[in-house]
N, C-alpha and C positions, 0 to 999 in steps of 0.2 A: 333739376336739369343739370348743374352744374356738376352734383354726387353720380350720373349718369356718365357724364361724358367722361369723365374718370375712370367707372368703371369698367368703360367700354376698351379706353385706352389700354389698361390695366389686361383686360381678359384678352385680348389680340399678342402672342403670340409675336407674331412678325413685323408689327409694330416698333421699329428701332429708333433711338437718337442718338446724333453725335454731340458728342464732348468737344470743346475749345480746341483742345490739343489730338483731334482726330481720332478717338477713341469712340468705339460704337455700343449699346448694348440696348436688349431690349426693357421695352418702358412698361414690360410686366415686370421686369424687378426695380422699378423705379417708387421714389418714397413721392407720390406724387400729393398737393393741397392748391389750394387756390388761395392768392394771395390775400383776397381779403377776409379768408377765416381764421381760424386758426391755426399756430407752427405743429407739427406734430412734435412730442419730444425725443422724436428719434432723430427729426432734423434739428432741434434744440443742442443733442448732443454732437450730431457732428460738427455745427458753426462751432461751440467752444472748445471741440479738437484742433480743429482749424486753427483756429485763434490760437492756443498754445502753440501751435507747432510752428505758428509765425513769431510768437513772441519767443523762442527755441531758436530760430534763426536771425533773429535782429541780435539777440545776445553773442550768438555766435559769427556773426558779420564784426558784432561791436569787437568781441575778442581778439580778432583775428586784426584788423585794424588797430589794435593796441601793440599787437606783436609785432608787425610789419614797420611801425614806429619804431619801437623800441629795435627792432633789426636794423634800420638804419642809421640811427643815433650810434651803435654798437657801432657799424661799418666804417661813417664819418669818424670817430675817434680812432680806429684804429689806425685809418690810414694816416692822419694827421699826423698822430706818434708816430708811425713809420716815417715819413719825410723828415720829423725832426734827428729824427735817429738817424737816419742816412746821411744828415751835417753835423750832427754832436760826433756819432762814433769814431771817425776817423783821428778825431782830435783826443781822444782817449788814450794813456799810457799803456801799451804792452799792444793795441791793434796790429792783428796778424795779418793782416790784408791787405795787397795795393790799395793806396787811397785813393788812385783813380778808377778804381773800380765800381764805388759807391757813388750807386744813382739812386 
């Protein structure tokens, strides 16, 4: 009954389903099984595509998180130095610059 209804599904043509993200297609090209038999391995292959392709972008979340640190660390320091520099400089020999200029 089960192998039936499948292949019924299967042989209709105009038979369509949507996708989460509203995408439609028909359920003749669909890898269809029931859940309590067996996975086919063609659905075997794609959960562990999947699965790479998320562990692909948790790396590259992580990455990118690492940079964004280190980009602000870089930022704090520099302006830091710059403030101190804007009260050291002026008090430096040979400063070609009104000293009230430096903010």
């Amino acid at each position: 009954m089960k192998k039936d209804l499948i292949n019924t599904l299967k042989s209709d043509k105009n038979i369509y389903a949507a996708c989460p993200d509203g995408d439609e297609f028909p359920l003749s090209q669909a890898i269809m099984f029931y859940a309590d038999g067996p996975i086919p391995d063609e659905v075997k292959k794609l959960i562990k595509e999947k699965e790479n392709e998320l562990e692909e972008r948790k790396s590259a979340i992580k990455e990118m998180r690492r940079k964004l640190k280190e980009r602000s660390e870089t930022a704090t320091r520099t302006t830091n130095i710059g403030k101190v520099l804007e009260k050291v400089a002026p008090a430096i020999k040979g400063f070609q610059f009104d000293r009230r200029d430096c903010r």
